[in-house]
Backbone as CSV, one residue per row, in Angstrom:
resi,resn,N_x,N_y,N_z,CA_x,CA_y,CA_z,C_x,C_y,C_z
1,UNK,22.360,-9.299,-7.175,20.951,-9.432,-7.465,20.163,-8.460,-6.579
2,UNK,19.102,-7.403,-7.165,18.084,-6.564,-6.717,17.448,-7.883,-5.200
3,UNK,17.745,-6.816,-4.528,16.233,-7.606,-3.195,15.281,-7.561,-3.499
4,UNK,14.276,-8.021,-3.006,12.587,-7.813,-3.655,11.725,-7.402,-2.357
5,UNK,11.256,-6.597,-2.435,10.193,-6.108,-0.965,8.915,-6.308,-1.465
6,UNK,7.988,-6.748,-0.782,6.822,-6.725,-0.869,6.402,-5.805,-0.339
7,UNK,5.032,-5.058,-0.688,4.517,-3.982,0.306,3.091,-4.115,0.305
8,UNK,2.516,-5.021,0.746,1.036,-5.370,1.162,0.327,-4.601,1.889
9,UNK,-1.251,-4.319,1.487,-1.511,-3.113,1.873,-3.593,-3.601,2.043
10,UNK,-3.628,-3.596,3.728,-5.508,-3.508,3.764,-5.979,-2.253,3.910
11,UNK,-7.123,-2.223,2.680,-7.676,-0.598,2.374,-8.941,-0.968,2.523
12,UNK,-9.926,0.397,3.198,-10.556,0.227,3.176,-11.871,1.489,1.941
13,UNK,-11.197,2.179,1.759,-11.162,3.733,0.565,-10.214,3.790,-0.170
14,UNK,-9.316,3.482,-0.506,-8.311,4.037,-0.716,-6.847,4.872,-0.716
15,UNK,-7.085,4.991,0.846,-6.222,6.163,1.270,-4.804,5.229,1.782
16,UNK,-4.987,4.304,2.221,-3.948,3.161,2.218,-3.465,2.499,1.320
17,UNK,-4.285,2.575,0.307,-3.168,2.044,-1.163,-1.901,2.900,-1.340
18,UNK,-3.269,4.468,-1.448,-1.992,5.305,-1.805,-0.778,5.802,-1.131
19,UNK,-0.748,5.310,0.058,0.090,5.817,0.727,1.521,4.364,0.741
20,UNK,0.593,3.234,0.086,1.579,1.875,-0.460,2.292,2.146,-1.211
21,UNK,1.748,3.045,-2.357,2.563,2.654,-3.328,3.704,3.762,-3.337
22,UNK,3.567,5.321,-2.500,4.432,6.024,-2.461,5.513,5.718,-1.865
23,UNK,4.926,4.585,-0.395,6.009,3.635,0.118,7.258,2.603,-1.418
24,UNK,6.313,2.267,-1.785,6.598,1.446,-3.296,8.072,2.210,-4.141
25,UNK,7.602,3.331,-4.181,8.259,4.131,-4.911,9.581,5.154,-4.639
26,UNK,9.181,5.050,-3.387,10.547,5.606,-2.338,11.354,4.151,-2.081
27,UNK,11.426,3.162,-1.773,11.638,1.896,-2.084,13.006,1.769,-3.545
28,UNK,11.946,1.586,-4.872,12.063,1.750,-6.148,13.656,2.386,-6.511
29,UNK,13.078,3.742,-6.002,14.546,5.060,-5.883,15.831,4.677,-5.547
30,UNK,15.279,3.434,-4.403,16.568,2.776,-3.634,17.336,2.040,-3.991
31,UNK,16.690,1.564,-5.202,17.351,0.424,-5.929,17.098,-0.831,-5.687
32,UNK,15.454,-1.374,-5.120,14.742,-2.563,-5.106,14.296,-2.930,-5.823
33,UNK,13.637,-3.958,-6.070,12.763,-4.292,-6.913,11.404,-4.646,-6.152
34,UNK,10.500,-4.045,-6.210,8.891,-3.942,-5.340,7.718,-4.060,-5.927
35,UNK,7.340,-4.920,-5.316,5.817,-5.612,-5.364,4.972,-4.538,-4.509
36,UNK,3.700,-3.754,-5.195,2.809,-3.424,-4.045,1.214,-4.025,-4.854
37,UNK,0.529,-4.486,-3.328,-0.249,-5.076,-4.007,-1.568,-5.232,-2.680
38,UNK,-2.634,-5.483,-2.839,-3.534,-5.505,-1.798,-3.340,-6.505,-0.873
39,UNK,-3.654,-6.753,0.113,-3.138,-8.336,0.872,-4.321,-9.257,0.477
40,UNK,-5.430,-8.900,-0.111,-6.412,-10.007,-0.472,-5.672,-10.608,-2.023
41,UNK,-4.995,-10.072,-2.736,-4.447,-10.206,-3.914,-3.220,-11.028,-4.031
42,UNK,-2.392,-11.011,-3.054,-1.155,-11.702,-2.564,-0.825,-13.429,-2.248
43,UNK,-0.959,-13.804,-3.142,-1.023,-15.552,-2.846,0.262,-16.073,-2.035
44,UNK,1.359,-15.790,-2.817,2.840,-16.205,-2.307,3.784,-15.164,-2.094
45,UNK,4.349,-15.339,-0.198,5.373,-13.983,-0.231,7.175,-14.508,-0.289
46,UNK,7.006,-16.365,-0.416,8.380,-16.817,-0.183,9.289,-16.107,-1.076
47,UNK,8.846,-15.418,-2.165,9.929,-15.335,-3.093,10.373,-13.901,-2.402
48,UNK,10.411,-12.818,-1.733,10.594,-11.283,-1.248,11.546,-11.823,0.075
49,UNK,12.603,-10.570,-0.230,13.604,-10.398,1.455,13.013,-9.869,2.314
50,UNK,11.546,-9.223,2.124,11.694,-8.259,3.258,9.739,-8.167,3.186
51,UNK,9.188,-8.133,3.972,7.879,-7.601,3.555,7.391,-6.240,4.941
52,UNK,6.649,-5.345,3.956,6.128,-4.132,4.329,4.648,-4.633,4.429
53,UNK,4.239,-4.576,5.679,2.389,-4.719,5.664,1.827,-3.571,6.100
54,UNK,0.490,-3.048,5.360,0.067,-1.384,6.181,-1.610,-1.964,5.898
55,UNK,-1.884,-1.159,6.955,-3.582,-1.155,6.790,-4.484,-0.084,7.522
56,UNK,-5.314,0.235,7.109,-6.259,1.375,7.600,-7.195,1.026,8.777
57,UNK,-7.087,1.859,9.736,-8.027,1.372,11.155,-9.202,1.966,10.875
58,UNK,-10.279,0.791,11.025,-11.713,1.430,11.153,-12.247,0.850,12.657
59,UNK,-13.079,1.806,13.302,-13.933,1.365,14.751,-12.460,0.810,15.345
60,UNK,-11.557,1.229,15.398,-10.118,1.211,16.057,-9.739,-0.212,16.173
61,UNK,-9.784,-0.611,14.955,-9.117,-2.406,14.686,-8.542,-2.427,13.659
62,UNK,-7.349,-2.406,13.199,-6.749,-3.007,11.555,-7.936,-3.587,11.125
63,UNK,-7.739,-3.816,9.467,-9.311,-4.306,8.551,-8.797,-5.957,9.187
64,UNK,-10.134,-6.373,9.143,-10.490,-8.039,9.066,-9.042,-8.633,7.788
65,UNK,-9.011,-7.912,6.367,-8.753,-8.390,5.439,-7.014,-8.525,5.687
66,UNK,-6.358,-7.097,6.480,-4.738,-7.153,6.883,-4.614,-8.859,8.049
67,UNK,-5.758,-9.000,8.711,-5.562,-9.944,9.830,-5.572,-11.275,9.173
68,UNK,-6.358,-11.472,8.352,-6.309,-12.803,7.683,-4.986,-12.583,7.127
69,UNK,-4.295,-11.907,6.175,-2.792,-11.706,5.774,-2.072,-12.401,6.692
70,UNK,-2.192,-11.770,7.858,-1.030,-12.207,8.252,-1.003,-13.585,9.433
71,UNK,-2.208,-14.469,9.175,-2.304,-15.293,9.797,-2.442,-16.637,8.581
72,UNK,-2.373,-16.009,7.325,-2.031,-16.865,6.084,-0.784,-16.950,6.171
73,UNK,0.172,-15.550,6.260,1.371,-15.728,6.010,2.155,-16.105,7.237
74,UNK,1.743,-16.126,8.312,2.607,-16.007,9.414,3.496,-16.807,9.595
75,UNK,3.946,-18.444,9.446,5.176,-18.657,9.502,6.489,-18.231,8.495
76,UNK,6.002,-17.843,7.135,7.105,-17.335,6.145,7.475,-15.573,6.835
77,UNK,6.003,-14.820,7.548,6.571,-13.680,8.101,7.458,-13.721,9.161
78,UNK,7.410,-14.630,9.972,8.460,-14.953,10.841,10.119,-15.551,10.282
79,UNK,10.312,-15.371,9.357,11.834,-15.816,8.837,12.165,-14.491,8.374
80,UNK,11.243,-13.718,7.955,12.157,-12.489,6.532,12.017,-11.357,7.311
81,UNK,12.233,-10.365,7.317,12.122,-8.940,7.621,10.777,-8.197,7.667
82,UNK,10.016,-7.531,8.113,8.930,-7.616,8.074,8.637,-5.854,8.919
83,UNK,8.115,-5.209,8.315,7.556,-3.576,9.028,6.173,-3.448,8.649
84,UNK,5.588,-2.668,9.461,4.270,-2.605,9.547,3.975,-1.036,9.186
85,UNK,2.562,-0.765,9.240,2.236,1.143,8.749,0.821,0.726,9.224
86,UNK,0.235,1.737,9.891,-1.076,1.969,10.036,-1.558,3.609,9.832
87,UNK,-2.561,3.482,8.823,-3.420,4.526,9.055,-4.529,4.776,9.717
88,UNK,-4.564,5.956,10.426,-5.708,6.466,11.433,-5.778,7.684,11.601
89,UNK,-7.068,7.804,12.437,-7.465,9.006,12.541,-6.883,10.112,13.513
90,UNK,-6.912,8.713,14.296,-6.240,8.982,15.820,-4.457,9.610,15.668
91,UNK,-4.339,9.317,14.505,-2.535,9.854,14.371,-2.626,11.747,13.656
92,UNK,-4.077,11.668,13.416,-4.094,13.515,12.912,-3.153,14.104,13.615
93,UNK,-3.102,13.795,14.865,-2.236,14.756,16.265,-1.102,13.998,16.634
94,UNK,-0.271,13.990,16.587,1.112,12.941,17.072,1.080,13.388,18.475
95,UNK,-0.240,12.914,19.469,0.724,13.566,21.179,0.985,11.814,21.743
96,UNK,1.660,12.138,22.372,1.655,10.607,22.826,1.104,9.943,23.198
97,UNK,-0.248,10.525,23.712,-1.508,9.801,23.512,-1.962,9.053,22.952
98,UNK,-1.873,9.836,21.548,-2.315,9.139,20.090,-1.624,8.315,19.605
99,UNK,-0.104,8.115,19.869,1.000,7.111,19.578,0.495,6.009,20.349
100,UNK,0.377,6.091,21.794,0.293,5.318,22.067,-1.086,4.257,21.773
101,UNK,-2.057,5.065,21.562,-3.254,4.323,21.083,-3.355,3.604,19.632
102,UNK,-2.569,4.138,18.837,-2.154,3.944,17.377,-1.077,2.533,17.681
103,UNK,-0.824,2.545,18.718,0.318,1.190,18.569,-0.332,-0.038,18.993
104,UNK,-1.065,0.611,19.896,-2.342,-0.500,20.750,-3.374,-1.435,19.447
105,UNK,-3.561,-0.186,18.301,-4.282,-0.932,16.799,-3.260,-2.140,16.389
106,UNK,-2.016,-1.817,16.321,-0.990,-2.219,15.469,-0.818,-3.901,16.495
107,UNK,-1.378,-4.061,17.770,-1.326,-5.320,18.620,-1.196,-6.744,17.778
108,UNK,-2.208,-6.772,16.758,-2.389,-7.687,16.117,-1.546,-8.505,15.447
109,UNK,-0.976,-7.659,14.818,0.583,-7.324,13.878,1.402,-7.550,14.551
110,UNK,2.092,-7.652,15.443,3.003,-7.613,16.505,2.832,-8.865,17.364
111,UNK,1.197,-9.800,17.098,1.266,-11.514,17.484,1.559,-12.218,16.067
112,UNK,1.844,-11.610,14.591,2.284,-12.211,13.932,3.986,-12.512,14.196
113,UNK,4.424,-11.568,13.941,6.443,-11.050,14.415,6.179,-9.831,14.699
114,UNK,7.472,-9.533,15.406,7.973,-8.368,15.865,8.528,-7.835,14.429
115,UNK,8.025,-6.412,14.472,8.642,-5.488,13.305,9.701,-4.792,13.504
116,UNK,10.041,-4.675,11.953,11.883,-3.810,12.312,11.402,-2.790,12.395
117,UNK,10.084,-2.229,12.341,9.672,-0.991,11.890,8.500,-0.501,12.450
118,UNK,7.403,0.340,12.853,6.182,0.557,13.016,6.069,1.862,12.674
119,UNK,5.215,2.018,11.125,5.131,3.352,10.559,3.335,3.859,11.494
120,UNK,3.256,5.313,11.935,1.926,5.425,12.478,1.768,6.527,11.760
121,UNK,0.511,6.561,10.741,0.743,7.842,9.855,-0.886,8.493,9.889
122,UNK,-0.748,9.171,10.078,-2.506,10.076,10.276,-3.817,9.983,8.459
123,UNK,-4.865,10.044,8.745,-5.265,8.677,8.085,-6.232,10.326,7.566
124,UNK,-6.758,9.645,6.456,-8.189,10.471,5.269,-9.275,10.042,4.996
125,UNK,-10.554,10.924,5.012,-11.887,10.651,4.726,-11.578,11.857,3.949
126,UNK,-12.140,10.868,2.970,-12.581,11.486,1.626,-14.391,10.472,1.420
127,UNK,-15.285,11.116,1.470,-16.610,10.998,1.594,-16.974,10.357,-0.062
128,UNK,-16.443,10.383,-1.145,-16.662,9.953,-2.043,-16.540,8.499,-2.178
129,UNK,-15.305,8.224,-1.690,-14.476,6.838,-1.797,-14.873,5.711,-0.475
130,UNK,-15.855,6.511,0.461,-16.199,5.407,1.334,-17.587,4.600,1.257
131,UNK,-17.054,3.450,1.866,-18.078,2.318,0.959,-18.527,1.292,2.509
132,UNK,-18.929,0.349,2.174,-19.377,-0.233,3.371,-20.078,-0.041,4.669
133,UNK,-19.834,-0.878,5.781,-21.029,-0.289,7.016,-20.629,0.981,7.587
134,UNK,-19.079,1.117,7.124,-18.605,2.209,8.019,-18.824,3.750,7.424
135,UNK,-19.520,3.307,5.981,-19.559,4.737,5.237,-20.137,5.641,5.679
136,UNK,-22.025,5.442,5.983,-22.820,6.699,6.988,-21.889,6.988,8.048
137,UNK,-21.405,6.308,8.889,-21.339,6.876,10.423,-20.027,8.038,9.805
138,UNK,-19.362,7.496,9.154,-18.000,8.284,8.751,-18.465,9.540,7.944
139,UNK,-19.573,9.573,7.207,-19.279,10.601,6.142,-20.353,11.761,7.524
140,UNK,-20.610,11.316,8.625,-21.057,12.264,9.525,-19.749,13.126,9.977
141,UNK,-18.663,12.880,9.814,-16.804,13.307,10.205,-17.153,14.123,8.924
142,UNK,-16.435,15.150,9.172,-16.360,16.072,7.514,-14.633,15.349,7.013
143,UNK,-14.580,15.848,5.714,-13.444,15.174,4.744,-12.096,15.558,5.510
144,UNK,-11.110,15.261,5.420,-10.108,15.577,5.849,-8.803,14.759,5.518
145,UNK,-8.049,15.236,5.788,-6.286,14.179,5.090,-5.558,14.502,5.884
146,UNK,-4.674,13.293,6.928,-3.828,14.184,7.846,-2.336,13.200,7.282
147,UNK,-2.109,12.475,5.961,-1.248,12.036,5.544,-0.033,13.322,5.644
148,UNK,0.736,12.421,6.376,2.654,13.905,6.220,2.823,12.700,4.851
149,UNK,2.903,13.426,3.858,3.897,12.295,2.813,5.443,12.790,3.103
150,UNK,6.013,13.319,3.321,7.160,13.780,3.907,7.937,12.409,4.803
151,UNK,6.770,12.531,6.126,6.955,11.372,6.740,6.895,10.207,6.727
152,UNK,6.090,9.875,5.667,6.048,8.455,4.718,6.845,8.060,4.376
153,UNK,7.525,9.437,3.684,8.977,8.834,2.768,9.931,8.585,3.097
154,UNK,10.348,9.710,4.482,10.990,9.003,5.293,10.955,7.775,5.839
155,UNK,10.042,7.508,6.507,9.872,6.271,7.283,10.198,5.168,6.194
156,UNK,10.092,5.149,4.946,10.078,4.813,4.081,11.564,4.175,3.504
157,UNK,12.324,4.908,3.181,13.659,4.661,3.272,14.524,4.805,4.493
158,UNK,14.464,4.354,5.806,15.047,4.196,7.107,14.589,2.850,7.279
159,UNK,12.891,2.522,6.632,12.492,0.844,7.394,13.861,0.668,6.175
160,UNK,13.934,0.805,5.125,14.567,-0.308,4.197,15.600,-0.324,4.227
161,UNK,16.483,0.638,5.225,17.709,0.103,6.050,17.473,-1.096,6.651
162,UNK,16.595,-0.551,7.941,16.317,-2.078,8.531,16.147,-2.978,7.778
163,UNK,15.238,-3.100,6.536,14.971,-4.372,6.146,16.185,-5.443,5.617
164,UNK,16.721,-4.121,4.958,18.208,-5.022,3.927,19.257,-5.687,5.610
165,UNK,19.313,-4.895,6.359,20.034,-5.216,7.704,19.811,-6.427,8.270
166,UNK,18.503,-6.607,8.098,18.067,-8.120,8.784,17.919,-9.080,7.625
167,UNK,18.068,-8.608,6.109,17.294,-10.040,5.366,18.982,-10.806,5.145
């Protein structure tokens, strides 16, 4: 029987979906069967071996909407397999600086369970797609994309070693 991964995903533009579902789809290739889906959208995760959570940092906090996730799900995330992904701005530059500040976001995530995984992937303003309080201050940043999809995909099929390893 196919495993089933979930890959739950807090967006706040868009730029974190898309980087879900390419997760989704590198996954797919592997021979899973995958759920990607928003974490406000996600009612039940008992039925999945493994769950993938990612979310976009704004004012340098995961969204409100990834934190409720995982404080809905948190005792079923503590039995199954479980990797995390954050997008940011702060990851444009991989110095270890920025790793290390990018992991400091990811804190939250890490008082749900410990991950087999921590994807840190450099994050996009696109000025069209931003919405909310954070839209003025942001669309003062000019547009930019520092997504490696390269490194996505990797990270991508290595967590789902880990995942099948632990479920």
């Amino acid at each position: 029987m196919k495993k089933k991964i979930l890959v739950a995903y807090g967006t706040a533009a868009g730029s974190t979906g898309e980087v879900a579902h390419t997760i989704g789809e590198e996954l797919v290739a592997e021979g899973v069967e995958v759920t990607v889906a928003p974490v406000e959208d996600v009612r039940d995760i008992s039925t999945y071996d493994g769950v993938i959570v990612g979310s976009a940092v704004r004012a340098f906090h995961i969204l409100g909407k990834t934190r409720r996730f995982l404080r809905k799900h948190r005792r079923t995330l503590r039995q199954i397999p479980v990797a995390y992904f954050l997008l940011c701005l702060t990851m444009a530059e991989e110095t270890p600086e920025n790793i290390q500040k990018a992991k400091n976001f990811a804190k939250p995530m890490f008082k749900t369970t410990e991950p087999v995984s921590l994807g840190l992937f450099g994050g996009c303003i696109d000025h069209d797609k931003l919405t909310g309080l954070m839209a003025q201050p942001l669309k003062s940043i000019p547009e930019q994309d520092h997504r490696n999809w390269d490194k996505i995909k990797a990270w991508a099929k290595d967590t789902l070693i880990k995942i099948l390893q632990d479920a």
